[in-house]
C-alpha positions as CSV (number, residue, x, y, z in Angstrom):
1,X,0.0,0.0,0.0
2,X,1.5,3.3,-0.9
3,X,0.2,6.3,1.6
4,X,-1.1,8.7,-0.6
5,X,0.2,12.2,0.8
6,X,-0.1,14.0,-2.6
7,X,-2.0,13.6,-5.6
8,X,-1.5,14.2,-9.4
9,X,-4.0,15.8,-12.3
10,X,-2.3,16.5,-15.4
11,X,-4.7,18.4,-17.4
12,X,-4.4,18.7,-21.5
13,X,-6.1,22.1,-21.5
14,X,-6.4,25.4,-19.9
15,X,-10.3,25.4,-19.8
16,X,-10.3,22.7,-18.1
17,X,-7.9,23.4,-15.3
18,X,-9.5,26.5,-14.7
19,X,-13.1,24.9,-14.2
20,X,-11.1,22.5,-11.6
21,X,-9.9,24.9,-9.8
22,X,-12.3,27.8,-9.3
23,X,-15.7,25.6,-9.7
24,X,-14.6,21.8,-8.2
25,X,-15.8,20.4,-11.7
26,X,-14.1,17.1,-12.3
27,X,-14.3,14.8,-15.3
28,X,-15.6,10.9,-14.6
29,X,-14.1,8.5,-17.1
30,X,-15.8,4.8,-17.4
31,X,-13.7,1.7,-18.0
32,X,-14.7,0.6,-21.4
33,X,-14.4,4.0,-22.8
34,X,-10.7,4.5,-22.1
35,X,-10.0,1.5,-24.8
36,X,-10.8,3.4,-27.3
37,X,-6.7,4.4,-28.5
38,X,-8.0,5.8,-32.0
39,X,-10.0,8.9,-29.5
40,X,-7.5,8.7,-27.1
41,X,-4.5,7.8,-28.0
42,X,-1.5,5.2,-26.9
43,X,-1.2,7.4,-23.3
44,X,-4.9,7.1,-22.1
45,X,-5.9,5.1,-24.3
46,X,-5.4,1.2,-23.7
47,X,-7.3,-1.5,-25.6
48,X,-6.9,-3.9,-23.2
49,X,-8.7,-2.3,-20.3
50,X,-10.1,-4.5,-17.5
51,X,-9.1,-7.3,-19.0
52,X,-6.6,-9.6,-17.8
53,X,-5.4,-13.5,-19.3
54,X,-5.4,-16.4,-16.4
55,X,-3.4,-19.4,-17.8
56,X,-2.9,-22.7,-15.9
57,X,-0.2,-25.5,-17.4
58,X,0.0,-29.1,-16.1
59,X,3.4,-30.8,-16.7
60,X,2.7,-33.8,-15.8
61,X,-0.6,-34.1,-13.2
62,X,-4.0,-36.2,-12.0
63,X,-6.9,-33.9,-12.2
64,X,-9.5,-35.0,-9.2
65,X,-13.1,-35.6,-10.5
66,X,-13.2,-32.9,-7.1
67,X,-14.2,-29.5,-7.8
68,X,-12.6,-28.6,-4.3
69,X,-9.7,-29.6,-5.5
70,X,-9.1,-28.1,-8.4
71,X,-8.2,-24.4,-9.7
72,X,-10.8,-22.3,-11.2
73,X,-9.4,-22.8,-14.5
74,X,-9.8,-26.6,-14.5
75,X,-13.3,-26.4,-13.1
76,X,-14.2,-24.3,-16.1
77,X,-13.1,-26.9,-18.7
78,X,-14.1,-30.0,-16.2
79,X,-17.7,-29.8,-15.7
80,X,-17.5,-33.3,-14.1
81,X,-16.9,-36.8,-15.7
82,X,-13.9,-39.1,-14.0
83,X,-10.5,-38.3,-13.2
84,X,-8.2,-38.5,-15.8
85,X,-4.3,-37.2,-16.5
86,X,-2.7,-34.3,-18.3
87,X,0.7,-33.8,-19.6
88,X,2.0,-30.5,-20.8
89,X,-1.0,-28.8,-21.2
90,X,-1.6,-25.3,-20.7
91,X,-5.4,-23.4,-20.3
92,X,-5.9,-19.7,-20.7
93,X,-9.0,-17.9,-20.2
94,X,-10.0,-13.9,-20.2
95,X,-11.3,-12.3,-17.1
96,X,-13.2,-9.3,-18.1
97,X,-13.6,-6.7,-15.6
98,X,-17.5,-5.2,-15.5
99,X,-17.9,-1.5,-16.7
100,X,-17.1,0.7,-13.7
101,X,-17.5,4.6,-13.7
102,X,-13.9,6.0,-13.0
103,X,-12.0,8.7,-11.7
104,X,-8.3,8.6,-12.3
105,X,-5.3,10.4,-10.8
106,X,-1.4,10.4,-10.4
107,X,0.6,9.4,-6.7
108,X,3.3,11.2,-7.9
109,X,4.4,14.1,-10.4
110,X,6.2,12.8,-13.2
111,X,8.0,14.8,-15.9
112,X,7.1,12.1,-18.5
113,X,3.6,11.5,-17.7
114,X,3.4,15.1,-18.0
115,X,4.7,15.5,-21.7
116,X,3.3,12.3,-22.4
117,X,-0.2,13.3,-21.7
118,X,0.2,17.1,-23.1
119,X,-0.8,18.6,-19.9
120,X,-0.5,22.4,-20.2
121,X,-1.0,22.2,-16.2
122,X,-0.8,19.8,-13.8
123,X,-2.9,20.2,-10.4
124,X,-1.7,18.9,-7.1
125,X,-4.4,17.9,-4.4
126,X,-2.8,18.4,-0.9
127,X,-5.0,16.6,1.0
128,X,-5.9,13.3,-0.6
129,X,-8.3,12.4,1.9
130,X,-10.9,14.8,2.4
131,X,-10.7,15.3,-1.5
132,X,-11.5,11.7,-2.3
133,X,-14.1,11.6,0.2
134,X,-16.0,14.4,-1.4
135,X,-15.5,13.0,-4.9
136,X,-16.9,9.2,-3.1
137,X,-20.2,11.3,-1.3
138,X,-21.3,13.2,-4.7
139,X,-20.8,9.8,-6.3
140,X,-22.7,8.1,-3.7
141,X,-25.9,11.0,-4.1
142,X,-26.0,10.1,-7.7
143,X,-26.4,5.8,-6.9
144,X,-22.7,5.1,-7.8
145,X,-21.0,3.3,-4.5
146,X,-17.1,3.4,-4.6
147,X,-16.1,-0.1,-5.2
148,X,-13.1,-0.7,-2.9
149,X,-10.5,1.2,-0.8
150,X,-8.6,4.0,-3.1
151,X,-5.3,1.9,-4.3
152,X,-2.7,2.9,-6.9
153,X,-2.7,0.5,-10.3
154,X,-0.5,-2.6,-10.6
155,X,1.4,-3.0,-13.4
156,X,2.2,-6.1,-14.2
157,X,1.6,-8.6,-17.2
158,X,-1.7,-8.9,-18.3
159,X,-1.4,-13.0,-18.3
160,X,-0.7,-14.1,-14.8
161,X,-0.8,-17.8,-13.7
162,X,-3.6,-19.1,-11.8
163,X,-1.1,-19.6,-8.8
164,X,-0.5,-15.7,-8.8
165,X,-2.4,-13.6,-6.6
166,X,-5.7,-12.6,-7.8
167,X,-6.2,-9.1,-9.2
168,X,-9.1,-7.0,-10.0
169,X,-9.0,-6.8,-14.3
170,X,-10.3,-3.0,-13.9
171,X,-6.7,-1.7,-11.5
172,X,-4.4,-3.7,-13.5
173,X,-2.2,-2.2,-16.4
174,X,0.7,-3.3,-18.1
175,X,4.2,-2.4,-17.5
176,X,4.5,0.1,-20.6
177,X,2.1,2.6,-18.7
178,X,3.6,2.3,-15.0
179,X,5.6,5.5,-15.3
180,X,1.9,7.2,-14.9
181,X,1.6,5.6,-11.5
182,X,-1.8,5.7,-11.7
183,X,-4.4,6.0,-9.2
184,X,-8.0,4.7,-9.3
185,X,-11.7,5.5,-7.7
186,X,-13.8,2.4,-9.0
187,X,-17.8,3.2,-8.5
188,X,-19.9,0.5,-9.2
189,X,-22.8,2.2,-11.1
190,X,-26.8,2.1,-10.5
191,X,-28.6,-0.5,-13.0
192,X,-30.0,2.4,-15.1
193,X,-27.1,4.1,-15.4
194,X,-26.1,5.3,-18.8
195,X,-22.2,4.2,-19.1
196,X,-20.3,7.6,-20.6
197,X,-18.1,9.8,-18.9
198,X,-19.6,12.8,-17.2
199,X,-18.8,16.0,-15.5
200,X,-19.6,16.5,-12.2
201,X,-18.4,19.9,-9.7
202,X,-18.0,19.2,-6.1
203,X,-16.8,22.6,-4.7
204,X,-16.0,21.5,-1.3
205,X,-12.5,20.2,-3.0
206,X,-11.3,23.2,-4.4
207,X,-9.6,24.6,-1.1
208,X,-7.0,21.2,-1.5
209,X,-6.1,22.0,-5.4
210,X,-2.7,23.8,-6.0
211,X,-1.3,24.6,-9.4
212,X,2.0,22.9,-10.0
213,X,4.1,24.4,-12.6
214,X,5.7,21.9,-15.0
215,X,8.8,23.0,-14.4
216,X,9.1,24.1,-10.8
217,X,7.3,24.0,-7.6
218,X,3.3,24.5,-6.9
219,X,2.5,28.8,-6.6
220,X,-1.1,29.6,-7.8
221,X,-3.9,28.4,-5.1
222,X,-7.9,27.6,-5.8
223,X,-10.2,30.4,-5.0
């Protein structure tokens, strides 16, 4: 877990800053939408998107007529039947994450990330806390719950054995992006909600937005 004592908005146009920092307006991505790299691009964009590969390879092993004792993998091919043998034999199946509304910041400033994404400003929140808080309540008045505790991304390969840890498809990303150090509010939306991204303007969060200037330290405060 990494304690989060600054956060990271690197914004791609002036308007848009502006409306962060003296109205609280924010912009709320979804999941799918983000795979679209011809709208996007290769830096926000990413067609793989909340989807990650499981594989599972027996060498040389018995496979119990037992769903208890097999991995989820094998009880996906193995409905039932008898037991029976497999020798080098490898299983790989997608895990697609659900469509989740999003809202997506950076753990810490990097030069790269800046260029990378254009920004012509990047915002620093001082107080992570309180500012994710409001962001989770105006979610929560419009039906959308926040999913899980606040956590950066992991980047790791997008095919993981079965044996691995498991991780979430919609806070993983692969290796090529982990320079963004990317962190992630996941809201489970209401059933009627229409999946696009949204603004939304939360006030209350403007007193804990700084500018930071791309090439020095933070100077201009919210109003």
């Amino acid at each position: 877990m990494i304690l989060l004592k600054r956060l990271y908005k690197y914004i791609d146009k002036a308007e848009y800053a502006e409306k962060m920092l003296s109205a609280g307006e924010i912009r709320i991505g979804t999941l799918y939408s983000y795979r679209a790299q011809e709208q996007f691009g290769d830096v926000v964009g990413d067609a793989a998107e909340g989807i990650v590969r499981v594989t599972d390879h027996y060498v040389d092993e018995a496979i119990p007529n037992d769903p208890a004792r097999r991995t989820r993998l094998a009880n996906r091919v193995f409905k039932g039947g008898t037991d029976m043998r497999l020798i080098n034999v490898r299983f790989t199946f997608p895990e697609e994450s659900a469509d989740y509304f999003l809202y997506c910041v950076a753990y810490r400033f990097s030069g790269r990330a800046a260029r990378a994404f254009r920004a012509v400003s990047c915002i620093v929140v001082t107080d992570p806390g309180p500012f994710l808080k409001y962001i989770s309540n105006a979610m929560t008045e419009r039906g959308h719950s926040l999913r899980d505790v606040v956590t950066p991304c992991t980047y790791t390969s997008r095919t993981r054995s079965v044996n691995l840890p498991r991780l979430h498809p919609a806070s993983v990303k692969g290796p090529e992006y982990s320079y963004q150090r990317e962190v992630r509010m996941i809201f489970d939306p209401t059933p009627s909600a229409k999946m696009e991204p949204f603004n939304i303007t939360i006030p209350e969060i403007r007193r804990y937005l700084r500018v930071r200037p791309l090439d020095g330290p933070k100077q201009h405060v919210a109003p």
